[in-house]
C-alpha positions in Angstrom: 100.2 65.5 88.7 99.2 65.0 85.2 99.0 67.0 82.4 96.7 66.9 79.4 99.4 68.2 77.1 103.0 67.3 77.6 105.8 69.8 78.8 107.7 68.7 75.2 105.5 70.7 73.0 105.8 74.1 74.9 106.4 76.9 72.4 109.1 78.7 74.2 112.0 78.0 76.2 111.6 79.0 79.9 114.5 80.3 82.5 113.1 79.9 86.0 115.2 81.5 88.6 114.4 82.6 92.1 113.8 86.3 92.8 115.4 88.3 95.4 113.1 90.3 97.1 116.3 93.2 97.3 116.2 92.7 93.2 113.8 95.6 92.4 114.7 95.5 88.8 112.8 91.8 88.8 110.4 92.4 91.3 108.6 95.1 89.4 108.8 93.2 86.3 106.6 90.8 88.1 104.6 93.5 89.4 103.8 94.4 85.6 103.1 91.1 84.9 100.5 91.0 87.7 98.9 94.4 86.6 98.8 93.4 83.2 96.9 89.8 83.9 94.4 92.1 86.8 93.3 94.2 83.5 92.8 91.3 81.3 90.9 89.3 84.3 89.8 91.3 86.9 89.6 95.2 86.3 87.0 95.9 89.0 89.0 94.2 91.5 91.4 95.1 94.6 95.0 96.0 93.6 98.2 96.6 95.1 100.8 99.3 94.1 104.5 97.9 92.8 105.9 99.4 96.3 103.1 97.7 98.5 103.6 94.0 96.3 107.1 94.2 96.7 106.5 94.1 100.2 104.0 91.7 100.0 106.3 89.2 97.7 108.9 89.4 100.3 106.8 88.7 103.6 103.6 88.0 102.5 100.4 89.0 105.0 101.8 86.9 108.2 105.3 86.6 107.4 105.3 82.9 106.6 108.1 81.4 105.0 107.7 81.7 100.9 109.8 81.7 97.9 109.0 83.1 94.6 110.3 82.6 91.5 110.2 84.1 87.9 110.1 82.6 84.4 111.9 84.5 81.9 111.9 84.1 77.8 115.2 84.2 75.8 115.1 88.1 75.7 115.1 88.1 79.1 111.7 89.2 79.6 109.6 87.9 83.1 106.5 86.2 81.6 105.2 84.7 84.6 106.0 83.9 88.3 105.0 82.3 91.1 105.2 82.5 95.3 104.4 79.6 97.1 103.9 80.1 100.9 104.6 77.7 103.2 103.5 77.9 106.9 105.2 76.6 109.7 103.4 75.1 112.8 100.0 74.7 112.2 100.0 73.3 108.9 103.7 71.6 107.7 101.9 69.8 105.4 100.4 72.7 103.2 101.5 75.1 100.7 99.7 78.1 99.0 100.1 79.0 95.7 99.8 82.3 93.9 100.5 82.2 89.9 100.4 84.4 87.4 101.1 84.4 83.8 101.5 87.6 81.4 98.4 87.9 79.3 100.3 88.2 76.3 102.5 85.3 76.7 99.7 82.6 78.0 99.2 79.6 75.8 103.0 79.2 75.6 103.3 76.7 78.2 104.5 79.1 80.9 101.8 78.4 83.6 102.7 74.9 83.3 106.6 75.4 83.1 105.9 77.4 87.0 103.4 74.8 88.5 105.4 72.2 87.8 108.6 73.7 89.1 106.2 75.1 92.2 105.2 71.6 93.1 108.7 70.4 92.9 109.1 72.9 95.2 106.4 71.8 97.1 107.3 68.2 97.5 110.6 69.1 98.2 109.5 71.3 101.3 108.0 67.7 102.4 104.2 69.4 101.8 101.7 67.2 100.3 98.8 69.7 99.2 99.3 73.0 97.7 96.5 75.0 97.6 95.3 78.1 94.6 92.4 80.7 94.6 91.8 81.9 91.0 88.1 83.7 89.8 85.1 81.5 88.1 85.6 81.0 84.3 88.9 82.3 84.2 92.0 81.6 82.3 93.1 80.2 85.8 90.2 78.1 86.3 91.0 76.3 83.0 94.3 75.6 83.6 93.8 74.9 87.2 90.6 71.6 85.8 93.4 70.7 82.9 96.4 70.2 85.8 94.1 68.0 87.9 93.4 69.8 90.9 90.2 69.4 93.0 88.1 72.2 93.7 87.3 72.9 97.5 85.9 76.0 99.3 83.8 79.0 97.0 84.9 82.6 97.8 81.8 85.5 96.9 83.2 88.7 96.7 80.9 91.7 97.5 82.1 95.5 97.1 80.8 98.6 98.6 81.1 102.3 98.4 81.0 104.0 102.1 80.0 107.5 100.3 76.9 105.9 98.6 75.2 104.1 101.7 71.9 104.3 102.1 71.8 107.1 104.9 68.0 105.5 106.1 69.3 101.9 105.9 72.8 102.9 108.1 70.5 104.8 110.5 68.5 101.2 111.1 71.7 99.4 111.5 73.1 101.6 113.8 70.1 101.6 116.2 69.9 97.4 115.6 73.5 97.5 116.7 73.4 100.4 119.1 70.6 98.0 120.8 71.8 94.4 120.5 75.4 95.4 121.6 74.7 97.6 125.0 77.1 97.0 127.6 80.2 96.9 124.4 82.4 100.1 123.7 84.4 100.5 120.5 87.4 101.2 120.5 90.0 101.9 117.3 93.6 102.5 116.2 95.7 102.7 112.9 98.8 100.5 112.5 100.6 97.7 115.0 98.2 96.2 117.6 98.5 98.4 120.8 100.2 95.8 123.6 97.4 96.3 126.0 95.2 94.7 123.4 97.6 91.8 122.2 96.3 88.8 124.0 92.4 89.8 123.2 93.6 90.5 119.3 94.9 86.7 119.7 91.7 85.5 121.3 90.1 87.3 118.3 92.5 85.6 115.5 91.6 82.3 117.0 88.0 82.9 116.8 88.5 82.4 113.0 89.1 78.7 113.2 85.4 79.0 113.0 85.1 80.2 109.6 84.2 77.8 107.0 88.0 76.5 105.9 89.5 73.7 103.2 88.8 70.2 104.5 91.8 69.0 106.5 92.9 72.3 107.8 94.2 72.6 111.4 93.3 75.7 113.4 96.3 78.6 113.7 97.1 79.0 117.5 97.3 82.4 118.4 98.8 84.1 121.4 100.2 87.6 121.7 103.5 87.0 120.9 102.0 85.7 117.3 100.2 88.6 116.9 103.5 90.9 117.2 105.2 88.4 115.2 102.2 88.0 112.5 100.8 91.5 112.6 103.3 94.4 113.8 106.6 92.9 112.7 105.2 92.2 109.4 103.0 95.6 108.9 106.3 98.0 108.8 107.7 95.7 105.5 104.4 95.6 103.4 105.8 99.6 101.9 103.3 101.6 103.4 100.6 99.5 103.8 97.9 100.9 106.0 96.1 98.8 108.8 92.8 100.7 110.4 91.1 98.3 113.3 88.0 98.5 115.3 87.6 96.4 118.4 84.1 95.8 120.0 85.0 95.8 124.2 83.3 95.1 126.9 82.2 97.3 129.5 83.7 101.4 129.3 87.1 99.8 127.3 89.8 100.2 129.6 92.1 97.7 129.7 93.0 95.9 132.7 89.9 96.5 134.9 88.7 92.7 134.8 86.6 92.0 132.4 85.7 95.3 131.5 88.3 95.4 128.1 88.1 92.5 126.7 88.7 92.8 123.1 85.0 90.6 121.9 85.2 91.6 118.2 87.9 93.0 115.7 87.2 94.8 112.0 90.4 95.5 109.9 91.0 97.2 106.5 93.8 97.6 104.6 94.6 100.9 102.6 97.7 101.3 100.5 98.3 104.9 100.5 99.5 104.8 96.7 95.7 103.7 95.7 93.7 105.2 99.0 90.4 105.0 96.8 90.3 101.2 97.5 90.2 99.1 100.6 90.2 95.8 101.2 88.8 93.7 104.3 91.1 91.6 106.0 89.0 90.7 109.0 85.8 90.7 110.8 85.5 88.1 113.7 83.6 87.6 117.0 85.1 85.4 120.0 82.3 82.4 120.4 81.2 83.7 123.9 80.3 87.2 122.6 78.4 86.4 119.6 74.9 87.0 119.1 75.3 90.8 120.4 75.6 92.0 116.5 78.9 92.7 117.3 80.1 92.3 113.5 77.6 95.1 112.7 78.9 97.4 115.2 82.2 97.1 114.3 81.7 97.7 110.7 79.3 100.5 111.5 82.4 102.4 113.9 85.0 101.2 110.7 82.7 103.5 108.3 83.1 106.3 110.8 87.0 106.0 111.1 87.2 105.8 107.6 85.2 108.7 106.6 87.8 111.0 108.6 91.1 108.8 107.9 90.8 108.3 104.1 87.8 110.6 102.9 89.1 109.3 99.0 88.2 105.7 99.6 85.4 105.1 97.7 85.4 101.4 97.8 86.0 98.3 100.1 86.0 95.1 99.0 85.7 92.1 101.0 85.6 87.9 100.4 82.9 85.1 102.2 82.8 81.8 101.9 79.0 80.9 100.6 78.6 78.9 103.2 79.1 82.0 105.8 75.4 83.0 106.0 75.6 85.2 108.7 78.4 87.6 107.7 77.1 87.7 104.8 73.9 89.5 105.7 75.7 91.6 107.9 77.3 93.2 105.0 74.3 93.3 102.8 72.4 95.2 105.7 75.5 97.7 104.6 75.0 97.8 101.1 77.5 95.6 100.2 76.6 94.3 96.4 77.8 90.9 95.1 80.9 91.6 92.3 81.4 88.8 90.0 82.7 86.3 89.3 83.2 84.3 92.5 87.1 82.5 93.6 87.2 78.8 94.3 90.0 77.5 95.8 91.8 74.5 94.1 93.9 72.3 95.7 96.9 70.1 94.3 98.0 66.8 95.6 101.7 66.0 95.6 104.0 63.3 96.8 106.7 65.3 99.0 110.4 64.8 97.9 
């Protein structure tokens, strides 16, 4: 790694430490920092409340192995952190990255004080490329050019209110998807991932390894067992978090009746009851042997009807595509999904492992 401006000239003197997800004190001083840098960069976008962050900083979305750590002034103050993630199995190699810096204490050589220390970190966890999503002409994008990483996959994000969609245009997607998709039942629960539906929830997880990923990447094997380990273990620790899914099945839906139940397609969002006006998606995905039934649009359709009833104040979900992911992407735009700017890139760091 090289830096355009040495570490000698930093402005202030930085304390990094590790934080202990039990350490509430610190953990919501890194919570501030993170709400503070949202309003200063990206007011319009998704948030999470200090309880649901404090979750997430201590297990993350699959409960991957991850270490965070906080820089800290001379007063004391946390000025910036960072938690690097690093999976096991699939990908030893890689590491992913989330930093942020204080808005008020930037230019002071903090973000560069934390990414070296996290690529230290990195290299001594024997991983050799750390990736970073940060937003389009952002303070993060700059730093990210200046510390020499190399950009890879582009992220558009698209938002939508269910209240305000077009009631004509719904009607036409739900008689496209009501036609494409006969012979497939929906089916829908809140929270952990009912056993009978574990192994098609897996087959579903693995169907991602389609989607357009960073150059290099190995597919994540899924089986049941890492879907109660990935998905209902983890979901209790995330403070409240809420998990709505919608599964496309074949046949009437029951489990167990031969094919009839198999889990073909899966929507989830996430609520966090603190903020329930916002949503975010964390997954639509068809197994390859069911596509091309509009499945996506089904399923998307049945999560705006579950939504209505479960959390009538949501009056906005937000969800990520690669560019490159054509077909999702019209599926939400037949939704009324409208493009927010700016777009995320994801930047990757090369290291030598320690």
């Amino acid at each position: 790694m090289r830096f355009t401006r040495p570490l000698d000239d930093l402005r202030v003197a930085h304390h990094i430490a590790r934080v202990n997800a039990a350490d509430s004190a610190t953990v919501l001083a890194c919570h501030d920092v993170s709400a503070a840098a949202h309003a200063a960069d990206d007011p319009e976008g998704f948030t999470l409340s200090a309880r649901v962050f404090g979750g997430w900083l201590a297990v993350g979305w699959y409960g991957q192995p991850a270490e965070t750590w906080a820089a800290r002034d001379e007063a004391s103050a946390v000025t910036g952190w960072y938690r690097l993630e690093m999976p096991s199995g699939d990908n030893p190699d890689r590491a992913y990255l989330t930093l942020v810096v204080h808005p008020a204490r930037r230019r002071e050589g903090t973000g560069r004080a934390l990414l070296r220390h996290a690529l230290a970190q990195a290299a001594r966890n024997r991983r050799s490329l750390v990736g970073s999503d940060v937003l389009n002409g952002s303070a993060g994008e700059s730093f990210a050019r200046l510390a020499g990483a190399r950009p890879a996959l582009t992220h558009i994000r698209r938002i939508q209110d269910p209240a305000s969609v077009d009631a004509d245009a719904l009607a036409r997607a739900r008689e496209t998807a009501g036609r494409a998709a006969a012979g497939y039942s929906v089916v829908s629960w809140a929270g952990p991932v009912p056993e009978e539906f574990l192994d098609g929830v897996a087959a579903v997880f693995s169907a991602l390894n389609d989607a357009p990923h960073p150059q290099g990447r190995r597919p994540w094997a899924w089986d049941a067992q890492r879907v109660r380990e990935a998905h209902n273990a983890v979901l209790p620790r995330l403070g409240g978090l809420q998990r709505y899914s919608v599964a496309a099945v074949t046949g009437d839906g029951r489990a167990g009746d031969g094919a009839a139940g198999d889990i073909a397609a899966l929507n989830q969002i996430w609520v966090d009851p603190a903020l329930p006006h916002q949503g975010m998606q964390f997954i639509t995905a068809v197994r390859r042997e069911y596509r091309g039934h509009r499945l996506a649009l089904l399923t998307k359709i049945a999560m705006l009807d579950l939504l209505a009833s479960a959390v009538p104040q949501l009056r906005r979900l937000e969800t990520w595509n690669a560019a490159s992911n054509t077909q999702m992407i019209a599926v939400n735009e037949a939704l009324g999904y409208r493009v927010l700017e700016p777009p995320s890139r994801r930047w990757q760091f090369e290291v030598a492992p320690g």
